[in-house]
C-alpha positions in Angstrom: 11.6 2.8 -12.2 13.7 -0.1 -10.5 12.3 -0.3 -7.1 8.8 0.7 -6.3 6.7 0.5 -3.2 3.0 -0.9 -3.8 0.4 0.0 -1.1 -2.8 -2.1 -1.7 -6.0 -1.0 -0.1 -7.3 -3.9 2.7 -11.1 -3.6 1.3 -10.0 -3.1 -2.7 -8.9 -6.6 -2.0 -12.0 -8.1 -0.7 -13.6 -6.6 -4.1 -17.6 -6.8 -3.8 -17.3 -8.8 -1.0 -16.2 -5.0 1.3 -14.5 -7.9 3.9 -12.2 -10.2 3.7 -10.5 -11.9 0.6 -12.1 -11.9 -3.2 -9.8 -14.6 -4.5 -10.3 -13.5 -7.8 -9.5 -9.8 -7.2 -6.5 -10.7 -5.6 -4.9 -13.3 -8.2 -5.3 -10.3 -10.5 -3.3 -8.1 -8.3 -0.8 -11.0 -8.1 -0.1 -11.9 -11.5 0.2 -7.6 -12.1 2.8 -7.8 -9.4 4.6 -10.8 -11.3 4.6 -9.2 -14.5 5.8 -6.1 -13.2 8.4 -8.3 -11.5 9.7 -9.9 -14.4 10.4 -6.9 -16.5 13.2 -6.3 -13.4 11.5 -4.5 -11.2 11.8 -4.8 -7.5 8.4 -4.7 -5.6 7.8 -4.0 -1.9 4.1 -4.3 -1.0 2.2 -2.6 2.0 -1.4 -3.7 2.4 -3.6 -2.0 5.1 -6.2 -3.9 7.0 -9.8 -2.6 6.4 -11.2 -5.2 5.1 -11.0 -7.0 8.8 -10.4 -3.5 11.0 -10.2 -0.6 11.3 -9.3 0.8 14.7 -10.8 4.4 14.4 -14.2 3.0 14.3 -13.7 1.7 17.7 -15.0 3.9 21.0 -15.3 1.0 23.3 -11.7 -0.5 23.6 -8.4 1.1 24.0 -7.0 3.0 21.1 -3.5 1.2 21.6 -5.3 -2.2 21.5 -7.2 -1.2 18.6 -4.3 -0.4 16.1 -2.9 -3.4 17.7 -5.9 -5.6 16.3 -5.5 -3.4 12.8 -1.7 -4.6 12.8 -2.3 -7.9 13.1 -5.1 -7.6 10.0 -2.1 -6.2 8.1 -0.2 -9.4 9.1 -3.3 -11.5 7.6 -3.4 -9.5 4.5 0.0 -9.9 3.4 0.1 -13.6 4.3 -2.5 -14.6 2.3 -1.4 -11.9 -0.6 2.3 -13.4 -0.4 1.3 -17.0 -0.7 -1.4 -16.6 -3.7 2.3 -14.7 -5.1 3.8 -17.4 -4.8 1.2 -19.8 -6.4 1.8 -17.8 -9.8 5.3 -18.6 -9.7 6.9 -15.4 -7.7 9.2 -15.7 -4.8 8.5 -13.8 -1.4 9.0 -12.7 2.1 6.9 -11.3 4.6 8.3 -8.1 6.9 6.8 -7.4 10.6 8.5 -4.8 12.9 7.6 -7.4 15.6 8.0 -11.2 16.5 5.2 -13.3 15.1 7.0 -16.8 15.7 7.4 -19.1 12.5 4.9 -16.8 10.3 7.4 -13.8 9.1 10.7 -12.2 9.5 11.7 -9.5 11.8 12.3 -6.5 9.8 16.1 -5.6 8.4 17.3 -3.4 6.0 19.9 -5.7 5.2 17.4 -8.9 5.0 15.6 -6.9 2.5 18.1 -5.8 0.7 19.5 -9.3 0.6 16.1 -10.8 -0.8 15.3 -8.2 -3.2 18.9 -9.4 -4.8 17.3 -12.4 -4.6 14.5 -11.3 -7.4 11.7 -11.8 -4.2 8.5 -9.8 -3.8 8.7 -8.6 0.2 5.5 -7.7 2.1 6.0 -5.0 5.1 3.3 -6.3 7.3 2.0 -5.2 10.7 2.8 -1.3 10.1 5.2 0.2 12.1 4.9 -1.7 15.1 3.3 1.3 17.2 -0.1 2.8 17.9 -1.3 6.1 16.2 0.4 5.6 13.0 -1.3 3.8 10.1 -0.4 1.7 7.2 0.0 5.2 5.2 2.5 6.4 7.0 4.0 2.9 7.2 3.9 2.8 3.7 6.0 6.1 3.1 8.4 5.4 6.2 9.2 1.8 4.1 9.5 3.3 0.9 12.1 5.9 2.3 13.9 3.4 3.9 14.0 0.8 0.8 15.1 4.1 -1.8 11.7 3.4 -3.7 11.3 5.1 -6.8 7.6 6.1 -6.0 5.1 5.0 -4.0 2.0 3.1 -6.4 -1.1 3.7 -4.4 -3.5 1.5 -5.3 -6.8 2.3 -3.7 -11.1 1.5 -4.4 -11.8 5.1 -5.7 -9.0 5.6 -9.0 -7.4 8.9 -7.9 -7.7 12.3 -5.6 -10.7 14.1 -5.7 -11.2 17.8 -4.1 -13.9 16.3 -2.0 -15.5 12.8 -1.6 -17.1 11.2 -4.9 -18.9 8.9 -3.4 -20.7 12.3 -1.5 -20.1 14.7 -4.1 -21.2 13.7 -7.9 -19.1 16.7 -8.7 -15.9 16.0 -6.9 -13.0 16.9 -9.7 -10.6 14.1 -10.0 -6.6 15.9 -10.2 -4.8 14.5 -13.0 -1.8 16.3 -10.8 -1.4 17.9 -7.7 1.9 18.4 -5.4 2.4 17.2 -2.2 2.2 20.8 -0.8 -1.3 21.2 -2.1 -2.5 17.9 -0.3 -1.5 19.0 2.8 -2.7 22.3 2.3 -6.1 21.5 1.2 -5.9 18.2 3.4 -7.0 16.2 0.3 -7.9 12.6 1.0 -4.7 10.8 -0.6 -2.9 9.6 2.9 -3.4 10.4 6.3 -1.3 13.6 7.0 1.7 12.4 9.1 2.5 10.2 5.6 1.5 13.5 3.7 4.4 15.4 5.5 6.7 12.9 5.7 6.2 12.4 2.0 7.0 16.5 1.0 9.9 16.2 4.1 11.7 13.0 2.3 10.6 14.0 -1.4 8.8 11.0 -1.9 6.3 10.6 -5.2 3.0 9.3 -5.0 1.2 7.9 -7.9 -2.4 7.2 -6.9 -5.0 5.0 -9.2 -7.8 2.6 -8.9 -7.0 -0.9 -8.4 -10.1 -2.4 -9.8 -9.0 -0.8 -13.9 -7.9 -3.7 -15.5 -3.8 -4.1 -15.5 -4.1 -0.9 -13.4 -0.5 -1.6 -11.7 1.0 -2.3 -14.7 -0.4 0.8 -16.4 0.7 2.8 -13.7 4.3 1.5 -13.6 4.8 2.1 -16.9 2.9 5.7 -16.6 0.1 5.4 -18.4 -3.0 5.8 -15.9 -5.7 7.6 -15.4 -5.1 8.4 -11.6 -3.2 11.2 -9.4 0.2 12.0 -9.8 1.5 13.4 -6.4 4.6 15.3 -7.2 7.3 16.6 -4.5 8.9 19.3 -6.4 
C-alpha cells in the first residue's frame, strides 16, 4: 500500500479512561503512524469524537447543533493527535471542511496533495462539514477523494462480529466478509451511508483493534487478526 486512510476510534483513544485523552495510548498510536510513515507510506487520519460527544445520545437539543458539537470534538481529537505526531518527529497538517481561524486549514485536494509530497501526516478533522453524516462516512468520502489504498479501521472491539460481543459471548468474529454482506446483514462495521458508499466507490476496509500491540503496523503490512472488508 502507498496511501492509506487511518480512522481512529474517539474513545479507543482515551484507553481506560472511556473520555478524553490517555496520553499513553495515544503516543502508541503515534509512533505506529511514524513508523508506518517512514517505510514510505502516505497516512491520512480520521478520528471520530466519542470520547467528548456523541450527538445521537442527545434528545434535548437540535440534531443539527448536536453533530455540530460532535464536529468540533473531531477538531479536538486531531489537534491534540497531530501535535503528540509531531513530538515524535513526524510532520503534519490538520484538514476542516470549515473556517476555524489560525487552528487548521480549509480543506483542498490540491493542499493535500501538495503536503503528502511533502512526507506530512494530514488529519481530516470536523467530518464533512454537515449534519446527519458521521465521521464514517467522512472517513470513506476522504479516502475516495485522496485514492487511498484501503481504509485501516482501527476501533475498541478488534474486528466484525455477527452481533455485539460485548452482548453476545458467542458473537463470531469474520476473518472476511464483503461489503455486500455488511450491508445486507447491517453488520456493525460503519454506519450504512459509509457502507454503500464504500461497495459504490470499491473502497476496502480493513478493520482491527487498536489496543493489540503494533496493531497498525500489523495491519499495514497484513498480518492482523481483524476483518477484512472486501469490495469485489
Amino acid at each position: 500500500m502507498k496511501r492509506v486512510l487511518l480512522k481512529l476510534s474517539g474513545e479507543a483513544l482515551a484507553g481506560e479512561k472511556k473520555s478524553g485523552f490517555d496520553e499513553e495510548t495515544v503516543l502508541k498510536v503515534a509512533r505506529q503512524i511514524k513508523a508506518v510513515a517512514e517505510e514510505g507510506i502516505q497516512v491520512g487520519i480520521v478520528i471520530g469524537g466519542g470520547n467528548f460527544w456523541r450527538g445521537r445520545t442527545s434528545e434535548t437539543i437540535n440534531r443539527s447543533k448536536a453533530d455540530q458539537i460532535g464536529m468540533l470534538a473531531t477538531v479536538m481529537n486531531c489537534i491534540y493527535v497531530s501535535d503528540l505526531c509531531r513530538y515524535v518527529g513526524l510532520k503534519t497538517e490538520v484538514y476542516t471542511p470549515f473556517v476555524c481561524g489560525a487552528f487548521t486549514k480549509l480543506y483542498s485536494k490540491d493542499g493535500v496533495e501538495e503536503d503528502f509530497a511533502q512526507n506530512k501526516v494530514i488529519f481530516f478533522a470536523g467530518g464533512t462539514g454537515h449534519p446527519y453524516f458521521s465521521t464514517d462516512t467522512a472517513t470513506v468520502l476522504r479516502a475516495v477523494e485522496i485514492e487511498a489504498d484501503a481504509i485501516l479501521l482501527a476501533k475498541a472491539i478488534d474486528g466484525i462480529y455477527d452481533s455485539d460481543p460485548k452482548l453476545n459471548p458467542n458473537a463470531k468474529k469474520y476473518d472476511k466478509v464483503s461489503i455486500q454482506e455488511v450491508i445486507d446483514k447491517k453488520l456493525a462495521a460503519v454506519d450504512l451511508t459509509a457502507s454503500i458508499m464504500c461497495l459504490e466507490q470499491k473502497m476496502p476496509m480493513l478493520v482491527f483493534g487498536l489496543e493489540e500491540e503494533d496493531s497498525i503496523i500489523n495491519t499495514v503490512h497484513g498480518k492482523f487478526n481483524g476483518t477484512e472488508v472486501t469490495v469485489e
